[in-house]
N, C-alpha and C positions, 0 to 999 in steps of 0.2 A: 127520448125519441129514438126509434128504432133504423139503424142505415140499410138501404136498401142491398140486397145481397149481390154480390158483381158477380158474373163468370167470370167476365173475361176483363183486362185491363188494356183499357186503349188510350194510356196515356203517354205511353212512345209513340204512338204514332201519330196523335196532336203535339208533341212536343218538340220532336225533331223530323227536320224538313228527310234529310238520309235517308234515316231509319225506314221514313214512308215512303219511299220512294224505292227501296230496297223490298221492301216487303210487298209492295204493287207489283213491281217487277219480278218476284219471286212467282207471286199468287199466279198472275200472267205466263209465265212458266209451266207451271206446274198443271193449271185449266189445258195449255196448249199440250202439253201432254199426254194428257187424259182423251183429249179431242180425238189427238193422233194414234193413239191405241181404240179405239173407236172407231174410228173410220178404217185402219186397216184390217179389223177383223171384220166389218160391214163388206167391204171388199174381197177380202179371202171367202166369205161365205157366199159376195152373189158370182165371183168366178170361180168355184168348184158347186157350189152348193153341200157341201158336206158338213156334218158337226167335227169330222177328225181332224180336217183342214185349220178350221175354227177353234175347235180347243188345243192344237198343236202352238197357233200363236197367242192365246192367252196362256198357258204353259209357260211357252219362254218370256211370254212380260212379265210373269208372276214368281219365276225363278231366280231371279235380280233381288228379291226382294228379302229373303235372310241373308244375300253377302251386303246388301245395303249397310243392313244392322250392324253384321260382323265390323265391315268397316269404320262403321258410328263410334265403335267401343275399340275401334285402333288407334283413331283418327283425335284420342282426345286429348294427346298431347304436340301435334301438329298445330301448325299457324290456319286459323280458320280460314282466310283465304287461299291457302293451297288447298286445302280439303274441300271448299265448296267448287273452288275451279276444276277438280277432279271429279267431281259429282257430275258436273253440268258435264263433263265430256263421256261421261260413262253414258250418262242417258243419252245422249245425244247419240251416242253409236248404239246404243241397244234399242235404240226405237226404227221400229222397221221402214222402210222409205216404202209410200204406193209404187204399185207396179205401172208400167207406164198401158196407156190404152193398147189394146191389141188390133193390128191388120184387119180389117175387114176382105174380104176374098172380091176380086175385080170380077168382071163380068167373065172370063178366060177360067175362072174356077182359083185362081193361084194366088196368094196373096199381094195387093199391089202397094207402092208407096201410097203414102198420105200424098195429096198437090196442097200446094196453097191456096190455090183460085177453088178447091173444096168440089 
């Protein structure tokens, strides 16, 4: 009888409660990141409308990404816990924060506060 051929092995993460829970929580990461590279280039393109605007911040997402590696093959005799908490703080500063809404022009021509009462 012939075994069926696996890719992929998902018996860590049936087997230990952590492991799954770490690897959700990563996966959840890593989607949120993705999102957020996403949305701020949607955004840089509908306030400038440019491609140069637009490829300038896929550019610097994209140039993170051979010191990533670099670091991978530093990092391999370091405590995996200091190296993943190092990861999460890097992207976390290199992912671009949205710009906040801009002023609409009040009826005076000049830019006014937001109100609350709207």
């Amino acid at each position: 009888m012939r075994t069926p051929l696996r890719l992929l092995d998902v018996r860590p993460l049936r087997g230990s409660r952590p492991f799954r829970a770490l690897w959700i929580g990563s996966s959840a990461s890593q989607l949120g990141g993705q999102v957020a590279t996403v949305a701020v280039l949607a955004q840089v393109w509908d306030v400038t409308g440019t491609p140069v605007g637009t490829g300038a911040i896929g550019l610097a997402t994209a140039t993170s990404a051979p010191f990533s590696l670099v670091a991978g093959g530093l990092s391999a005799g370091l405590a995996i816990a200091l190296v993943a908490t190092a990861n999460t703080a890097l992207r976390a500063y290199r992912t671009p924060a949205p710009a906040p809404p801009a002023c609409e022009p009040d009826a005076s021509g000049t830019a006014g506060a937001a109100t609350a009462a709207g």
